[in-house]
N, C-alpha and C positions, 0 to 999 in steps of 0.2 A: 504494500500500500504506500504511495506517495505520501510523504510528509508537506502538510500546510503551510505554508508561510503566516508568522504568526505577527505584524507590527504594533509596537510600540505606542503608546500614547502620543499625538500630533504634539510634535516642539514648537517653537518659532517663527512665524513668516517668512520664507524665502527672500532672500534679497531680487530674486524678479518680479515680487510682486510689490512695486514700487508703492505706486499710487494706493492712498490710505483714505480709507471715510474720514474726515473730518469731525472728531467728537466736540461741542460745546457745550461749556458748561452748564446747564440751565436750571439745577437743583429740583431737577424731576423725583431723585430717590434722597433729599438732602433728609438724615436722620435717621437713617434704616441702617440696619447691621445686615448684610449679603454675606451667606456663606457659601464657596463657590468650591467644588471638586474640580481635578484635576485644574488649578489654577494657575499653576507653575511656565503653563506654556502653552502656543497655539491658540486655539479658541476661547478655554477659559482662562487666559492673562487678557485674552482679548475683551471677554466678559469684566475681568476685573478693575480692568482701567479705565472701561465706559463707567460702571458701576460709582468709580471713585470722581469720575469728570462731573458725573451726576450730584454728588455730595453723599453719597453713601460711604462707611465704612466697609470695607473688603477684607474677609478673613479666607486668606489663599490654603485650600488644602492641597495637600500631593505628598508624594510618595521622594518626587526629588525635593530635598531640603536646601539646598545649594540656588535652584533655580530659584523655588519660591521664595526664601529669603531674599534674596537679590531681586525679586520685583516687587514684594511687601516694601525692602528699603527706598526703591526706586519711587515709587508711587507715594509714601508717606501716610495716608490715611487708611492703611492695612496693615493687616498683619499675618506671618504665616504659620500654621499647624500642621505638623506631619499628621498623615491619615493615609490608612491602608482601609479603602472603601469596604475591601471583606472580611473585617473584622471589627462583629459587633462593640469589642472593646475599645477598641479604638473608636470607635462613634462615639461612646460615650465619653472617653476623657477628653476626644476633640473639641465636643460640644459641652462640656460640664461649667468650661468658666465664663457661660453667656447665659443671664436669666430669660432673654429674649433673644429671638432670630426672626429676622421682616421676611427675608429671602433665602430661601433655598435653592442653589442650582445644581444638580444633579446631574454633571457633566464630565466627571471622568469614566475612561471607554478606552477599548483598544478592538483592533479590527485584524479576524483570524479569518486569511483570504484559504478559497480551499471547499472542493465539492463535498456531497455527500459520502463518495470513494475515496476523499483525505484527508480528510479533516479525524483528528485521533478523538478518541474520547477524553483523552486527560485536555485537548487543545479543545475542545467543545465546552467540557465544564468551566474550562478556566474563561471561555469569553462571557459566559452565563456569572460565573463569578464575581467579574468584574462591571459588566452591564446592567446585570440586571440584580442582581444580592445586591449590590452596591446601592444602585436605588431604593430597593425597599428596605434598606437599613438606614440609608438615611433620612427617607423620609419617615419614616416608623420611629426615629430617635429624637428629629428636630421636631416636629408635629406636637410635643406636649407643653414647646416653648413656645409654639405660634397659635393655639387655638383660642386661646384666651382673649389676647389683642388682634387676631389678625395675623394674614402673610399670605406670598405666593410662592409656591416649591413651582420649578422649572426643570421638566427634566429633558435631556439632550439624545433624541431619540434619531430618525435619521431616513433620508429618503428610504433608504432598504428598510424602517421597518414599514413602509406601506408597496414598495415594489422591491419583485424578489429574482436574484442573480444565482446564475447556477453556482458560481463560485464564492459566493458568500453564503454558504448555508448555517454556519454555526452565529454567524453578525447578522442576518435575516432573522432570525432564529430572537436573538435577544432584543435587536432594536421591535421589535412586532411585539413582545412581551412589554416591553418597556411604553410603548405607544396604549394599549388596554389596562397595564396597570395605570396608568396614568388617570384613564377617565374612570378605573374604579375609588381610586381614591379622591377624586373630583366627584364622585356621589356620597362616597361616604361622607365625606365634611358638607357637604348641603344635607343631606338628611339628618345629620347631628347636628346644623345650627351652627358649625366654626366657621368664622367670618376667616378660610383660609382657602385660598384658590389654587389650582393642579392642572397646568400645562403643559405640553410637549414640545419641541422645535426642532423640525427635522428637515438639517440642510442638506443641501446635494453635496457635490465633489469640492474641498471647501480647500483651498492653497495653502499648505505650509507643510513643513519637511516631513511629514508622512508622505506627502504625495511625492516626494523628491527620493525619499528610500525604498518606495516602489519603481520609481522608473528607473533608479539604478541596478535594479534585477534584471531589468529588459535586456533583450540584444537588441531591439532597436525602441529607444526614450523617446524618440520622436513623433513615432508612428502613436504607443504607446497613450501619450499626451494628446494627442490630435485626437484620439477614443475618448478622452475624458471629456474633453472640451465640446464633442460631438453630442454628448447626452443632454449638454444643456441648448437647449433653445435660443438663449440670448448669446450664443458663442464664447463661451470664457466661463472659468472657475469662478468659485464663489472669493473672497476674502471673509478672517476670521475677523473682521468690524462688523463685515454685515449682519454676521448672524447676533454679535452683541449688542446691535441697534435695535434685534426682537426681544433679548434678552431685557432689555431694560424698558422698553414697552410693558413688557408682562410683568417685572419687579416694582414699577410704577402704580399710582393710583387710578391712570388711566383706563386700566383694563379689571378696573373694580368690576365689571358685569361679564367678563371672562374666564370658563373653566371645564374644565374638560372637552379642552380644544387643539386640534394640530394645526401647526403654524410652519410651513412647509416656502423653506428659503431657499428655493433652491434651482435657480435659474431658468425658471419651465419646462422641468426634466420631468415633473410627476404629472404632467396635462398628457 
């Protein structure tokens, strides 16, 4: 049996993808504590520094300590907390020194490429592990600090979990979990009465160095890239701004009559 290739959480923005959304300031989230998984890099730094332009405080979790410190320091109005999303323990000490949390984002993830003929079982569990454990721990752990006052959990689900690739069977597999738990926990807090709202955001093909250590597997990056760019409609990858301009949408007061909703950024790839 073929072994899966199994990537990494998204790092950094590419240096070719120059051009940036313009975030200002505008105190859409000024006075909210955001706590944001996989914050260290890629999407969710992207998430964090809208969040903070906004006037929210940003408490970065991740696994790398080195990044997230150095964007906590960088940013000034965050801070970071090591967190291993599957490990209930870890939830709890991450989250113990905040009496309240506004925002939850539920955005750290890795993507295990690979059929139903390669994908291992230890490689299937661990993306469920991390996609989808991950979620329901931490929405199951933050959820007793936000019912009371309010809040909106945001979880980071993804074109694949509503259209499905041969080759991502095990990331099909979680992001689609992750998309229905999303609207069951968006009924459960309406039928209880917690003023706490439960979102999804599921971008397409979104630029930054995951997509840069996949094409480095290719024998041709070129061809490779021209497939990516093909799925979206509007011609070109998504950038990790864009998708943190829905992100703070939905952490905002704005989307107070919003929940149990997919919010699908992702270039007219899912029309």
């Amino acid at each position: 049996m073929a072994s899966a290739r199994q990537l990494p959480a998204a790092g950094r923005t590419d240096a070719k993808i120059s051009e940036r959304t313009q975030i200002v300031a505008a105190g859409r989230l000024e006075g909210k504590l955001a706590f944001v998984t996989g914050g260290a890099s890629g999407v969710g730094a992207a998430i964090a520094r809208a969040f903070v332009a906004e006037g929210a405080e940003a408490i970065i979790a991740d696994i790398d300590r080195a990044a997230g410190e150095a964007l906590a320091g960088e940013l000034g109005r965050a801070r970071f907390v090591p967190l291993d999303v599957t490990s209930e323990q870890n939830w709890q000490d991450a989250l113990a020194p905040f009496e309240r949390i506004d925002v939850l984002v539920n955005n750290a993830g890795i993507t295990t490429l690979g059929s139903i003929e390669e994908v291992t079982l230890d490689q299937f569990r661990h993306e469920l592990d991390i996609d989808v454990l991950g979620v329901f721990l931490g929405t199951q752990t933050a959820l007793p600090k936000m019912k009371a006052h309010g809040g909106s959990i945001i979880n980071m689900s993804s074109l694949s979990g509503v259209r499905a690739s041969a080759n991502l069977v095990a990331y099909n597999a979680a992001k689609a979990a992750v998309t229905l738990m999303t609207k069951s926990c968006a009924l459960h807090f309406a039928e209880k009465g917690y003023p706490v709202r439960c979102n999804s955001i599921h971008p397409g093909a979104i630029h930054t160095p995951i997509i840069d250590k996949v094409l480095a597997q290719s024998d041709d990056p070129d061809a490779l890239y021209r497939s990516f760019v093909k799925v979206h409609p509007v011609g070109r990858l998504g950038r990790p701004e864009e998708i943190a301009a829905m992100a703070v949408y939905l952490a905002s007061d704005e989307s107070a009559f919003t929940t149990g909703a997919e919010f699908r950024v992702d270039g007219g790839a899912s029309i």
